[in-house]
TILO-679024 format. One line per 4 residues: number of its first residue (from 1); their letters; for each residue x, y, z of C-alpha. Coordinates in steps of 0.2 Angstrom, whole numbers, plus 5000, padded with zeros to 4 digits. Each point is the difference from the previous one (the first is absolute). Last residue first. Layout:
TILO-679024
NUM) A) X/Y/Z | ... .
END
This chain:
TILO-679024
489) XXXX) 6009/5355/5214 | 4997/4981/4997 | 4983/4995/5008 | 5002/4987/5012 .
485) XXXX) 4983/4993/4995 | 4992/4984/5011 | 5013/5007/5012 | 4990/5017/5002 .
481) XXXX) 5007/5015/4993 | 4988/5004/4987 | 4986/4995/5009 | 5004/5012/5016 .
477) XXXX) 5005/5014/4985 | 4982/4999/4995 | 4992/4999/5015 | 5011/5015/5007 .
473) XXXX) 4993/5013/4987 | 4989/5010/5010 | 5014/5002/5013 | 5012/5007/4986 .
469) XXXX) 5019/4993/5003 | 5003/4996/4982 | 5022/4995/4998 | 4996/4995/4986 .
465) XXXX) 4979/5002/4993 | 5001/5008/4984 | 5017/4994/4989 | 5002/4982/5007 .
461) XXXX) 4982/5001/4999 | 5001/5005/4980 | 5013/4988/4998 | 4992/4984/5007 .
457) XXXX) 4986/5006/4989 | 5010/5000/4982 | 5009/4983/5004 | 4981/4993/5003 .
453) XXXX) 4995/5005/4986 | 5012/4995/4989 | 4997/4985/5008 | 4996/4989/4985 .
449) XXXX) 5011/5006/4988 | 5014/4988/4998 | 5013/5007/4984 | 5013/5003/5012 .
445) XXXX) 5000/4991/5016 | 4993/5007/5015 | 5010/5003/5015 | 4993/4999/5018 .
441) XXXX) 5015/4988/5004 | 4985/4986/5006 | 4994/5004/4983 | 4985/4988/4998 .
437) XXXX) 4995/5000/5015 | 5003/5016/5003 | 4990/5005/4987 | 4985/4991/5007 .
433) XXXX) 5004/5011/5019 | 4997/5014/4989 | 4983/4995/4991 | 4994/4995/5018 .
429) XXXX) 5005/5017/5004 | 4991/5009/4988 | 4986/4990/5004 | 5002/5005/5019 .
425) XXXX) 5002/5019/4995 | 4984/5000/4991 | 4988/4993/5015 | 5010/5013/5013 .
421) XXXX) 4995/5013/4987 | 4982/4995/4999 | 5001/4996/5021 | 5004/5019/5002 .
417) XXXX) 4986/5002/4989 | 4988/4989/5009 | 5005/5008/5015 | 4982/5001/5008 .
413) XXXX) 4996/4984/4990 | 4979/5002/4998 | 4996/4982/5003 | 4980/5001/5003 .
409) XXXX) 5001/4995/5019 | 5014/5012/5001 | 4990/5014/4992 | 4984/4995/5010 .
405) XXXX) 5014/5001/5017 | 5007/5018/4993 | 4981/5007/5000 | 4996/4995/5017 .
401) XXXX) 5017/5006/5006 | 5001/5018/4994 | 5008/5006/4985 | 5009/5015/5007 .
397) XXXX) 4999/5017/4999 | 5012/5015/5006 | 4993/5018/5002 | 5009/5012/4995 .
393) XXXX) 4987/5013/4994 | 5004/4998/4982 | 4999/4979/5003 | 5014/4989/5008 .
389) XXXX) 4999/4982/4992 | 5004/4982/5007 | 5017/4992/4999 | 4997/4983/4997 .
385) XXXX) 4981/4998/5002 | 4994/5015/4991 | 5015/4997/4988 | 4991/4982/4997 .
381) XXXX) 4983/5009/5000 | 5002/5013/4986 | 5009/4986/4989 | 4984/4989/5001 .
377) XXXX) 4993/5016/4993 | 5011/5004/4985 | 4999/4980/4998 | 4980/5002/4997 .
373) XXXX) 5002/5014/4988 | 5014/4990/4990 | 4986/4987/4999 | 4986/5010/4994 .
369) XXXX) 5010/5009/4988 | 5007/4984/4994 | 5018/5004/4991 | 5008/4993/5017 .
365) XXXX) 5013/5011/5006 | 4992/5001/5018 | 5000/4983/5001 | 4988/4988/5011 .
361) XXXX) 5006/4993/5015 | 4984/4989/5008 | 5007/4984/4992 | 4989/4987/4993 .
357) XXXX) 5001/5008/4982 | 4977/4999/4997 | 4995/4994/5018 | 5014/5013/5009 .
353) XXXX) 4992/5014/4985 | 4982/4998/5006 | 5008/5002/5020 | 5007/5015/4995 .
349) XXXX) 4984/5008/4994 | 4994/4996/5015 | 5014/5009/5009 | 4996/5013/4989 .
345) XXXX) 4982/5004/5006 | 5005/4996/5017 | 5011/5016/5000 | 4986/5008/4991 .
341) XXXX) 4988/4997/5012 | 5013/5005/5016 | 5007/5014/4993 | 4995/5014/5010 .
337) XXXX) 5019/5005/5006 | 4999/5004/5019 | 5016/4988/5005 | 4990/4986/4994 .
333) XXXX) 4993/4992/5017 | 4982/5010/4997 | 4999/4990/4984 | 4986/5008/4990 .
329) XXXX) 4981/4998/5000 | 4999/5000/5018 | 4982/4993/5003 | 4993/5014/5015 .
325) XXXX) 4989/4987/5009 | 4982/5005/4995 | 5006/5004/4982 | 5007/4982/4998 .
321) XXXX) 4981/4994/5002 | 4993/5014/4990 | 5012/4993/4985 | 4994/4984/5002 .
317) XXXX) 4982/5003/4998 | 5004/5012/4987 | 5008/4984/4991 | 5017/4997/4994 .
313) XXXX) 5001/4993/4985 | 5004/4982/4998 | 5015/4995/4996 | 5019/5010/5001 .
309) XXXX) 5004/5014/4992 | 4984/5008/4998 | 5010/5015/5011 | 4988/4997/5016 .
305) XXXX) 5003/4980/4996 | 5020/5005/5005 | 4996/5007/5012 | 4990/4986/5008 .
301) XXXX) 5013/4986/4996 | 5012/5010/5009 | 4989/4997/5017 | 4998/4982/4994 .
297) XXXX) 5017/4995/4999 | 5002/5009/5018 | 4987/4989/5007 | 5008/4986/4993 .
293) XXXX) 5019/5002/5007 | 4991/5009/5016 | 5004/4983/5013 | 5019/5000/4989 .
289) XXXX) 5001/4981/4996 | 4997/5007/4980 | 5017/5006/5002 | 5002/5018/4989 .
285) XXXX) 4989/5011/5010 | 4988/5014/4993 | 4995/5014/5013 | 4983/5003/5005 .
281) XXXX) 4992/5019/5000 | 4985/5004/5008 | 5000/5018/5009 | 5000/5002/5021 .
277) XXXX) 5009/4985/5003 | 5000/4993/5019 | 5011/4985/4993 | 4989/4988/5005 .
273) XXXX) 4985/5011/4994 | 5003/5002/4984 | 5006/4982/4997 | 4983/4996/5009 .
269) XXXX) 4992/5010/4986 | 5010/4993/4988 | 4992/4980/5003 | 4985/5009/4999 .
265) XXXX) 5001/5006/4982 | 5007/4985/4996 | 4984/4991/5008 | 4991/5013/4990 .
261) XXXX) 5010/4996/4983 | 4995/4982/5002 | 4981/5004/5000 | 5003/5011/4985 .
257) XXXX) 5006/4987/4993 | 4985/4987/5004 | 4989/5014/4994 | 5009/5002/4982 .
253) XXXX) 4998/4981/5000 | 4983/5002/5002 | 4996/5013/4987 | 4983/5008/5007 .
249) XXXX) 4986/4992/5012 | 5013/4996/5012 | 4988/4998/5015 | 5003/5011/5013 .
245) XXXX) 4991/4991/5013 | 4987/5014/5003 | 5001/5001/4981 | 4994/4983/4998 .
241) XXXX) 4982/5002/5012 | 4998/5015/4990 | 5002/4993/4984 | 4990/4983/5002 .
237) XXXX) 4986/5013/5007 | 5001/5011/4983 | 4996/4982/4989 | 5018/4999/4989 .
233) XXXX) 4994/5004/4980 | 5012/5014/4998 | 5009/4987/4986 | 5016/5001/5009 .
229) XXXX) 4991/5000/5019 | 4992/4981/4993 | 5016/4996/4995 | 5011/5003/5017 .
225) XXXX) 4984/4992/5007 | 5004/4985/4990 | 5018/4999/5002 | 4999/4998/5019 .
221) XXXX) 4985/4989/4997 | 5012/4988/4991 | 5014/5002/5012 | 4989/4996/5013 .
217) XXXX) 4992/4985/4992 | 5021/4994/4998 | 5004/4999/5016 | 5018/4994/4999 .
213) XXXX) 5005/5019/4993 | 5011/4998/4985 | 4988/5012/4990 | 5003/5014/5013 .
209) XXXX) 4989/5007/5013 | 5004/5018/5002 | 4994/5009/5013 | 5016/5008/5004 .
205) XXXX) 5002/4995/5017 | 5002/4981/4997 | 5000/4992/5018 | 4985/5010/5006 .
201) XXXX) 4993/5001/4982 | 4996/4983/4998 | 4988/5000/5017 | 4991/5015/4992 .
197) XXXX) 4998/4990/4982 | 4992/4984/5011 | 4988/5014/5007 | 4996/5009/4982 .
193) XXXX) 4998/4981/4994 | 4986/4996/5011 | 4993/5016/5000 | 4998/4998/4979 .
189) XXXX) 4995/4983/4998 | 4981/5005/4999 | 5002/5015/4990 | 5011/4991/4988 .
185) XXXX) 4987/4985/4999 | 4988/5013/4996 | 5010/5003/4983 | 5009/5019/4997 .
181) XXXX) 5002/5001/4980 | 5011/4995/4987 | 4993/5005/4984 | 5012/5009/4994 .
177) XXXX) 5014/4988/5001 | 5017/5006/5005 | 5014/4993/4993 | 5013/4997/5014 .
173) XXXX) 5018/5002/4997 | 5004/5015/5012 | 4994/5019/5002 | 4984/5011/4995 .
169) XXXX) 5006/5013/4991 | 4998/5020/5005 | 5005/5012/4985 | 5011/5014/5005 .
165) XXXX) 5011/5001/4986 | 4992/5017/4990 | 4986/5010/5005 | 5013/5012/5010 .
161) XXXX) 5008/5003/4981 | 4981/5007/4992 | 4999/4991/4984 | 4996/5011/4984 .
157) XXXX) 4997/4990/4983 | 5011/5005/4985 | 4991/5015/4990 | 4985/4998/4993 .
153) XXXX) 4992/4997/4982 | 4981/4996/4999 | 4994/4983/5002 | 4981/5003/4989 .
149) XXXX) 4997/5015/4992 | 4996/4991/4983 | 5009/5013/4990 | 5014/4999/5013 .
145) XXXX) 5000/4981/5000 | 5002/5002/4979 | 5016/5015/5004 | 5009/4984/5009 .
141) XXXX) 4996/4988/4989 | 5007/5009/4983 | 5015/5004/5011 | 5006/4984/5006 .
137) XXXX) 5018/5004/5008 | 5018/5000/4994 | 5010/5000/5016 | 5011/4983/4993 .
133) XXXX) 5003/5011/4984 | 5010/5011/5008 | 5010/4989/5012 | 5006/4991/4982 .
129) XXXX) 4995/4982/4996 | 5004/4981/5005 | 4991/4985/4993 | 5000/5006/4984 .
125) XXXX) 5012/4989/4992 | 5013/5010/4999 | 4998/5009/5015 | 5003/4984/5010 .
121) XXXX) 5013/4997/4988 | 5008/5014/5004 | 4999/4998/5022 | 5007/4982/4995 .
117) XXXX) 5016/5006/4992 | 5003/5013/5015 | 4997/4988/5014 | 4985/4992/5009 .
113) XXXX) 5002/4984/5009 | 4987/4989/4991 | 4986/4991/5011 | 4987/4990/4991 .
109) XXXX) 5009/4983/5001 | 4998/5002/5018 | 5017/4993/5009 | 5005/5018/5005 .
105) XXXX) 5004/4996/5018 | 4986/5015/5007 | 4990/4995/4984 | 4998/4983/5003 .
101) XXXX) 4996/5000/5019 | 4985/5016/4998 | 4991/4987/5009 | 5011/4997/5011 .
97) XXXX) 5006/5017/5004 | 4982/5006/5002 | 4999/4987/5015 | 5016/5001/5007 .
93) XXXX) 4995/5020/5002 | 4984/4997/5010 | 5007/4989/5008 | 5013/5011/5007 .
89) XXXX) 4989/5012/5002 | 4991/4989/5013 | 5013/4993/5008 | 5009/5018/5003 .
85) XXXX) 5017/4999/5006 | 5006/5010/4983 | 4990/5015/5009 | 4981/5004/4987 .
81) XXXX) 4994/5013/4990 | 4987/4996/4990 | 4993/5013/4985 | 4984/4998/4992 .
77) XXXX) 4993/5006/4985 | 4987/5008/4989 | 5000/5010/4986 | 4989/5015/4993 .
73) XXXX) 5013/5005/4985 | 5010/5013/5000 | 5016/5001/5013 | 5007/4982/5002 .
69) XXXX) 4992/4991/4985 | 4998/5017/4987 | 5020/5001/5004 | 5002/4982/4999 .
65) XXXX) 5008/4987/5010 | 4984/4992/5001 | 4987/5001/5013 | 4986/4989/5001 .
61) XXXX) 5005/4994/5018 | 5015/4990/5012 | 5013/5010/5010 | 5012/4987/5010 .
57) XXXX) 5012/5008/5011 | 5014/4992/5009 | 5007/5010/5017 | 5016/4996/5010 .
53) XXXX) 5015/4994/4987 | 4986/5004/4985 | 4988/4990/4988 | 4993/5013/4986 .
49) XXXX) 4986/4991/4990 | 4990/5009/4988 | 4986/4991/4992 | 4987/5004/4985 .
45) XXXX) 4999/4985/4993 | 4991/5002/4981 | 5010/4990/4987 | 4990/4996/4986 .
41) XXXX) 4991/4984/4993 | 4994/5003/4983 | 5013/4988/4993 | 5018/5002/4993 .
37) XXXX) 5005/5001/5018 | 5010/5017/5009 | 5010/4999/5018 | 5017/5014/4997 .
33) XXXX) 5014/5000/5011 | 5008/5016/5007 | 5017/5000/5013 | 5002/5019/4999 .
29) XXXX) 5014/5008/4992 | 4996/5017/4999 | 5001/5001/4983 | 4990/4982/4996 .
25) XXXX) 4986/5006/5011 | 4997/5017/4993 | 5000/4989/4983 | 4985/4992/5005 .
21) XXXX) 4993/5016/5007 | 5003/5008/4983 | 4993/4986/4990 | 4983/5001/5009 .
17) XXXX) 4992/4988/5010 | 4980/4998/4998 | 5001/4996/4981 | 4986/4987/5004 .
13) XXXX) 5012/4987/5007 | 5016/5007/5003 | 5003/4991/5019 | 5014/5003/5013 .
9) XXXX) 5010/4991/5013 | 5012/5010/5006 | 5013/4996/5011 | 5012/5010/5015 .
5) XXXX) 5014/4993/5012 | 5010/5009/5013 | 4989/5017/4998 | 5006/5015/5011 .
1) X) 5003/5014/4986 .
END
């Protein structure tokens, strides 16, 4: 129901795709290509690839798009999730996209879009049978390893869910050789480097010595005791002496953030205490030359990661933090309503549609769902700022500032459809005052048709707006008889 764009690529080697999945395709109008070669080579990928606005996933295995491939058979497979701004995903997928280059641009001789007259001479010539006779199986072998009582018959193989997807990996580029071991010249080296690694740290807290550190020996034995601990071959005295220094043993980049988000952390404590606060909450400011422009950026950052909508998840260690300091949730500024993660979750949303129409007005007669769900809610909070909304219990609500300066700074127009009928009226104007050069007299000559038009709206707000004395309508009557107009009543 969501899809933008949707292919097939899609073997029948071996009489393992039936004619009625084939032609399940062709009904439903699916983009379908079929890869087959006259020689024993058959097509075997087993890859989907589903590329999102905030999440792609990749899901590679032994499972094909079969019912005895996705609910039968023993399989095995693995799925990657992974945020658009993922480097390494986004390898990961320039890399199958390459290689798979000359079927995604159909230059492959071996790739045949698959229509109706294809599908029958598929089945024609074999290649191609019925869903029945694909689920045909080997009888006479099955009842001969029965006789033999060897590899009885089972049902499909039982996996306990909480087994699944919590595999520890050991992370980064390095290969890790087997027979790397602890020397006696690392033992001897050691306190020399633990006391140059102590001086590092007091001008990097995190602990991290990065590649494009000037001392570069330091950098390699940085690296090696991060390996050694990978392998679970780090001397117990080596991890003692690290961990009083709280030595990054684990993901160091992940350590170097988490380093970051502490001096955030702190930077929110003092905000806290500033402004003798009794519960966390930082409000978002539109000029980046506001002191709390970035702190506030942040603090709606973390919401939003609390939602998975923004990277990475939150951790438990995070979350404790914000416990300790009562983390409002919601925007205690928004006239009580509880909104304040999924009000950002639209104005996102409306920052992907500036970059795609570069405005931030989308229509509310749009035949896109999504988009005339988005305008409903830009809507919500022009009239929230224009005139504001009295609830059941009468109580009037406004948009409050920090939400109307991001909606500024984005370019929501708060009378974008006054300024629509302000926008119309100037070209039918511009056609009028065209006429009128023409026809000083106002008179158009039998048999000229061009401002039919024009004739037919001068008469229409002749008819409408004469003698109009409607304060809501002053603009237009303000236009009308300006000197640039002189509007003929």
């Amino acid at each position: 129901e969501r899809y933008l764009n949707i292919r097939f690529y899609i073997g029948v080697d071996d009489n393992g795709t039936s004619k009625e999945a084939l032609q399940s395709l062709i009904d439903n109008n699916i983009e379908t290509y079929i890869f087959h070669t006259q020689s024993a080579m058959i097509f075997h990928p087993k890859l989907f690839i589903y590329e999102g606005e905030t999440w792609n996933k990749i899901i590679i295995g032994s499972s094909n798009l079969t019912n005895a491939g996705l609910f039968l058979n023993v399989e095995a497979s693995v799925s990657i999730d992974f945020h658009p701004g993922d480097k390494q995903g986004n390898k990961l997928l320039k890399q199958i996209k390459e290689y798979y280059s000359s079927l995604i641009n159909l230059s492959d001789p071996n790739v045949e879009r698959l229509t109706t007259e294809l599908l029958n001479n598929l089945c024609q010539d074999g290649l191609v049978l019925d869903e029945i006779k694909t689920r045909t199986k080997d009888v006479e072998n099955s009842d001969l390893l029965n006789e033999l009582g060897i590899f009885p018959d089972r049902e499909k193989l039982q996996v306990v869910q909480s087994e699944l997807g919590n595999a520890q990996t050991l992370k980064g580029k390095k290969q890790y050789d087997k027979n790397t071991s602890v020397s006696l010249n690392d033992y001897e080296t050691f306190p020399f480097f633990l006391e140059k690694y102590i001086e590092h740290k007091k001008n990097y807290p995190s602990g991290v010595v990065s590649r494009t550190n000037e001392d570069k020996p330091l950098y390699r034995w940085f690296v090696k005791m991060r390996d050694f601990y990978a392998l679970n071959i780090l001397p117990k005295d080596f991890e003692k002496e690290l961990s009083r220094e709280e030595f990054p043993f684990g993901d160091a980049k992940e350590a170097l953030r988490l380093w970051k988000w502490d001096r955030r952390f702190d930077e929110l404590l003092d905000y806290m205490e500033i402004h003798k606060m009794k519960f966390a909450y930082v409000p978002q400011h539109k000029s980046n030359k506001h002191p709390y422009h970035s702190l506030g950026q942040w603090f709606a950052q973390q919401k939003q990661r609390k939602n998975n909508n923004y990277p990475p998840p939150i951790t438990d260690y995070e979350m404790e933090k914000f416990s300790s300091v009562n983390f409002k949730w919601f925007s205690v500024n928004a006239g009580g309503l509880r909104d304040d993660d999924t009000w950002l979750e639209n104005y996102f949303r409306l920052q992907e549609f500036k970059k795609i129409f570069n405005h931030a007005n989308p229509s509310q007669t749009s035949k896109d769902p999504d988009t005339k769900k988005l305008a409903k809610w830009v809507n919500d909070q022009v009239t929230l700022h224009n005139t504001g909304k009295t609830n059941s219990k009468g109580e009037k609500k406004t948009l409050i500032k920090e939400r109307e300066e991001l909606l500024e700074e984005l370019g929501v127009d708060w009378h974008w459809q006054l300024n629509k009928y302000k926008r119309k009226l100037e070209e039918q104007i511009e056609a009028y005052l065209e006429f009128r050069k023409v026809y000083p007299d106002e008179k158009q000559k039998n048999g000229d048709k061009r401002f039919d038009d024009v004739l037919e709206w001068k008469s229409l707000t002749r008819y409408r707006y004469k003698g109009d004395t409607l304060p809501e309508n002053k603009w237009r009557m303000d236009i009308l008889n300006s000197d640039r107009v002189k509007f003929p009543w």
